[in-house]
N, C-alpha and C positions, 0 to 999 in steps of 0.2 A: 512427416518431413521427407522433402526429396532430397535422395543424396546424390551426387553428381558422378557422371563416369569419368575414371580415370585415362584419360587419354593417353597413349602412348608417345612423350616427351620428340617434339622434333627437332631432327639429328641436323643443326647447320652450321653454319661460322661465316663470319662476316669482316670488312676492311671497307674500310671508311676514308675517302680524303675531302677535306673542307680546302674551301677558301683557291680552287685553284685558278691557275687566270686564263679559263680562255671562256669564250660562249656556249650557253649550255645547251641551245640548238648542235651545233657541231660535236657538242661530246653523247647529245643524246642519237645523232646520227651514225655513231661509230656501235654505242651501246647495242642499240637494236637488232645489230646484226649479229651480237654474241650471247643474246640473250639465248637462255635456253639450248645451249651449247656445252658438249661435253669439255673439259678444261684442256686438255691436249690437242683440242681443234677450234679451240677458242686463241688461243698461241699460236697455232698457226695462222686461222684468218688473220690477228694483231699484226703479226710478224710482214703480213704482205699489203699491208695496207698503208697507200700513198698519206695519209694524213696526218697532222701534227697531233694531233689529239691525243692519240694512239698511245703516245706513252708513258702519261700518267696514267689512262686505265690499263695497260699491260702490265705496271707497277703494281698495281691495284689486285688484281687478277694473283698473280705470283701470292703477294701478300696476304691473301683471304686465303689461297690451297697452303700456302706456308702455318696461318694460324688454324685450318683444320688439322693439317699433319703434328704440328704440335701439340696443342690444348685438346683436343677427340682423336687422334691416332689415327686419323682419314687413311686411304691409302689414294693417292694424287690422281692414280689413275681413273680412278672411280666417282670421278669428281665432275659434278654439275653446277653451269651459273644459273640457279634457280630463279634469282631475280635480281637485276642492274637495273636504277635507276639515277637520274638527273638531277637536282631540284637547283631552283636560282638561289645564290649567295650577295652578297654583298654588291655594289657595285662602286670600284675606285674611282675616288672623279680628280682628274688634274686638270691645271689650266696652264694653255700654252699662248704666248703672249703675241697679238695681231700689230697689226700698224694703228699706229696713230694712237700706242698705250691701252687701244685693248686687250681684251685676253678672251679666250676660247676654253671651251669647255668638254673635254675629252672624257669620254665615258671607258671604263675599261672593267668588264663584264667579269666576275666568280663566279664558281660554283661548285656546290658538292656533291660528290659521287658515290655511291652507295652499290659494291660488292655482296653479292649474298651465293655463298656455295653451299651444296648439299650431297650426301651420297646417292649414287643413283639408284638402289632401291630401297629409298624413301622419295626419290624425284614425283611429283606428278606435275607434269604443268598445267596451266591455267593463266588464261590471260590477267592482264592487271585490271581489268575492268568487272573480273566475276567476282563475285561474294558471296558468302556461302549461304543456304538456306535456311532462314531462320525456323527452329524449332519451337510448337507452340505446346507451352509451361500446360500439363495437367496437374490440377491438384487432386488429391483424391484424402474423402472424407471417410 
């Protein structure tokens, strides 16, 4: 029988926000550029950037270093966005009434955001596109 190694448990914390309202092109535009950013220079870019977007992920951001320092005792400073992503949510549809008793069909775009922080020596990055390399199973008789 093969027995499996035990890997050493990875140290993260994470903040979640569902359901928010704006488009997820725009909040994955703001994400990219803190991906993979120490947390203290992740607040800063946040903090200088012209865009609405900005701050529900700022919120977001706070909230993930806030649930490391409490639940794993992180210390803030030592803190990396490991992985931020986007995914699409819901979409609200309202109708807004035309001439002549029609109505119009307003699309208004969700989406949820996905914080992930890590200490910085357990960071490695890797793009979102790698995957790890699959190990081939020897049995031995």
């Amino acid at each position: 029988m093969i027995s499996k190694r035990k890997r050493k448990p990875f140290i993260q914390e994470n903040a979640i926000g569902q359901y928010i309202r704006m488009s997820p092109h725009k909040a994955r535009r703001i994400i990219d550029q803190i991906r993979g950013c120490s947390y203290e220079k992740a607040l800063m870019v946040l903090d200088f950037m012209p865009y609405r977007a900005r701050h529900p992920i700022l919120k977001l951001v706070y909230s993930a270093a806030s649930n490391g320092n409490h639940n794993k005792d992180f210390d803030k400073t030592s803190l990396v966005i490991s992985k931020a992503e986007v995914n699409e949510g819901t979409t609200i549809k309202r109708l807004k009434p035309r001439a002549r008793g029609r109505s119009y069909l307003i699309k208004r775009p969700t989406c949820h955001i996905t914080i992930v922080v890590t200490t910085l020596d357990e960071y490695v990055f890797r793009p979102f596109w790698y995957q790890e390399p699959r190990r081939k199973k020897f049995i031995l008789f």
